[in-house]
C-alpha positions in Angstrom: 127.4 237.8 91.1 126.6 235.3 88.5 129.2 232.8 87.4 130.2 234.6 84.0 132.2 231.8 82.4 129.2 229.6 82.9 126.9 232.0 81.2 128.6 232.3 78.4 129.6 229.0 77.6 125.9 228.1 77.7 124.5 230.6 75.6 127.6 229.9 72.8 125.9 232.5 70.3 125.1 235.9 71.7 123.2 238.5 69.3 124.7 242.4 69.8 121.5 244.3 69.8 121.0 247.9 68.3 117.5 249.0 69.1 116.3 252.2 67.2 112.8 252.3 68.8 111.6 251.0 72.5 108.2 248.9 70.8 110.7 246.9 68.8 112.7 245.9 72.3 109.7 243.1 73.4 109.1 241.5 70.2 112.5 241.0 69.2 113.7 239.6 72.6 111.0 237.5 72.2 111.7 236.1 68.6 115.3 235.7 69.4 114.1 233.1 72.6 111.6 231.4 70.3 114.7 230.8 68.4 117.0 229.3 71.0 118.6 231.9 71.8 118.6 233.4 75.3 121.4 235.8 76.2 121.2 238.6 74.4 123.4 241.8 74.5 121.6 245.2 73.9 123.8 248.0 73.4 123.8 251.7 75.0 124.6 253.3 71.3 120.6 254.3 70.8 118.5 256.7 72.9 115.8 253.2 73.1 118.4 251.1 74.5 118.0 251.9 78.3 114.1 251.6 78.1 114.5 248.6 75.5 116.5 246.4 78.5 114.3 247.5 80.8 111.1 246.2 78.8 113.6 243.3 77.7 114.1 242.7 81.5 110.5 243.1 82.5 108.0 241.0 79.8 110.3 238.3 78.4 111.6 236.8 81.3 113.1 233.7 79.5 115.8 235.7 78.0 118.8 236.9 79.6 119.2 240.2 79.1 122.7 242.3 79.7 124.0 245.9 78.3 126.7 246.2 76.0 128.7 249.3 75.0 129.2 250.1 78.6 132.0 253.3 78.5 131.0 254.4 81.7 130.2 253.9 85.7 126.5 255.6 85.2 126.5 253.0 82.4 127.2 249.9 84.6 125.1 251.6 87.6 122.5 251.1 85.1 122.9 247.5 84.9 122.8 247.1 88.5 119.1 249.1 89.1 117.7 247.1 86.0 118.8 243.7 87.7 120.9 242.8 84.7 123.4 240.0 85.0 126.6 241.7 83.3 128.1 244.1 80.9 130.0 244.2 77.8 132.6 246.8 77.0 134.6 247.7 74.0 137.5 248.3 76.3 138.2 248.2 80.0 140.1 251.0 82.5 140.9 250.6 85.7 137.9 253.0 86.7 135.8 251.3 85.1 136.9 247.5 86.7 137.2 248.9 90.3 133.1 250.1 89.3 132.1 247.1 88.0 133.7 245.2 91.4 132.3 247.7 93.8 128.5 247.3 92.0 128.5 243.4 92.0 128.5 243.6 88.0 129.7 241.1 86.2 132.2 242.9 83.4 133.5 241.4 80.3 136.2 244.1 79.3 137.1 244.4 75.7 141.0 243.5 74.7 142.6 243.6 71.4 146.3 243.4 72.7 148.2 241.0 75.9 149.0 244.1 77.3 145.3 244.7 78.0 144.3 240.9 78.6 147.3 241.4 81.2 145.6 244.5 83.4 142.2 242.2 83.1 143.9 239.2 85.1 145.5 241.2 87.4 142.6 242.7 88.1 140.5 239.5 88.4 138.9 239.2 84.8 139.7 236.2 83.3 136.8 236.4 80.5 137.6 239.3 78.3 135.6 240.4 75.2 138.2 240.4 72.1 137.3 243.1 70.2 137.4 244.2 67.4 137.8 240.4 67.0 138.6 240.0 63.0 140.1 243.3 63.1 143.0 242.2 65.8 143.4 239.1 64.1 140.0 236.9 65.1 140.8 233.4 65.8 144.9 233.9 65.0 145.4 236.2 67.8 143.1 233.7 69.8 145.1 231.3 69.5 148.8 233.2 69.9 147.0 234.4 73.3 145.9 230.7 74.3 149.6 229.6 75.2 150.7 232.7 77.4 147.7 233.0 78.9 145.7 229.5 79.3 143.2 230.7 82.2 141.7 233.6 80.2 138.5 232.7 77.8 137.2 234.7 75.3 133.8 236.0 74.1 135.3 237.1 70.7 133.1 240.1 68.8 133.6 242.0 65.7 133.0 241.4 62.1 132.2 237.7 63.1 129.5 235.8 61.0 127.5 233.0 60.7 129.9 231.4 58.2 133.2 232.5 60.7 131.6 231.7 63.9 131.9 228.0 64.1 135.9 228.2 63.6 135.7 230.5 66.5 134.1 228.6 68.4 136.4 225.4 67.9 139.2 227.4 70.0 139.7 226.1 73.4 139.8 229.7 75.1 136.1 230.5 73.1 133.0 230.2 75.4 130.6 232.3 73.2 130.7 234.8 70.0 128.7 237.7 69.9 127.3 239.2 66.6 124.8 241.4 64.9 123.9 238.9 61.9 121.2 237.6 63.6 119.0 240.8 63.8 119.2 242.8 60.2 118.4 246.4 61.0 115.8 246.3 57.8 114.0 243.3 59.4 113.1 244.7 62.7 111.9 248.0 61.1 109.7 246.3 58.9 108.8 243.6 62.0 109.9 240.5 60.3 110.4 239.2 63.7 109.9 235.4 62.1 113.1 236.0 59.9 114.8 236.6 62.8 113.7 233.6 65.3 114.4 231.6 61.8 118.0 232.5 61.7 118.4 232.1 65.0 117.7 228.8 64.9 119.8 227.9 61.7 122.6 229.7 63.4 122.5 227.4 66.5 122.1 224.4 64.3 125.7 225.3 62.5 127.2 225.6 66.0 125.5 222.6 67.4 
């Protein structure tokens, strides 16, 4: 299993991807590389998205390519036959953990609350997805959950933007953000792939 922490804290900016069709899947992974950025997040809300990490997975092989939205054990089975190197989930069970362990998955369980961040460590996750991040208080519940709990790290997702992600990103506990700023639903219908490796770059530039 891949060293999670390290992932994350090297990709710092990770785009949460909703593909509508599977020919957009190729294209887009590969403007989001051209514009620095490697780890991307496609999410299992879209009939495409299976087949749109698989293609992801198969033709750009520079990016780093992992399912989000993952609600169940077929979803994280799923992740395993594709090769993928970890899954995002809004929330976490128990069911769900003992899965991801038994697979060789690596999880990043959503929290919004200690009590969850809580069943997480004692379960072994100590890198948690806060979510919904600015709903649950973004970077002031980071912080109140930094002193209780200093070996847990965050990949914070949620309502964050380009203007709000540096702040995020300032907090000790914060290896990466995720976010959906990067790829404008309009722009990949109409193929503005450019647009998109554009503000990919600008975005890494403010994080730099």
């Amino acid at each position: 299993m891949i060293d999670i922490g390290g992932l994350l804290k090297a990709a710092r900016l990770i785009p949460v991807l909703t593909i509508e069709r599977e020919e957009d899947a190729v294209p887009l992974a590969e403007a989001l590389v051209a514009g620095g950025v490697r780890t991307l997040e496609v999410t299992l809300r879209t009939e495409a998205a299976k087949k749109a990490a698989a293609l992801m997975r198969r033709h750009v092989p520079d990016a780093i390519v992992g399912l989000g939205t993952a609600l169940t054990e077929e979803d994280l089975r799923l992740a395993k036959d594709l090769d993928l190197p970890f899954a995002f989930s809004p929330g976490a069970t128990i069911k769900l953990i003992e899965a991801a362990a038994r697979l060789g998955v690596a999880f990043i369980p959503g929290v919004a609350t200690a009590s969850e961040l809580m069943v997480a460590l004692e379960n072994g996750i100590d890198v948690c997805k806060l979510f919904p991040a600015e709903s649950v208080g973004g970077i002031g519940t980071l912080k109140s959950l930094g002193a209780p709990f200093p070996q847990a790290k965050f990949c914070p997702t949620g309502g964050i933007t380009e203007a709000t992600a540096p702040g995020y990103l300032a907090l000790p506990n914060v290896l990466a953000v995720g976010g959906s700023w990067l790829t404008p639903a309009a722009e990949i219908r109409a193929g503005n792939f450019a647009a998109i490796t554009e503000r990919a770059k600008a975005s890494l530039a403010k994080l730099a």
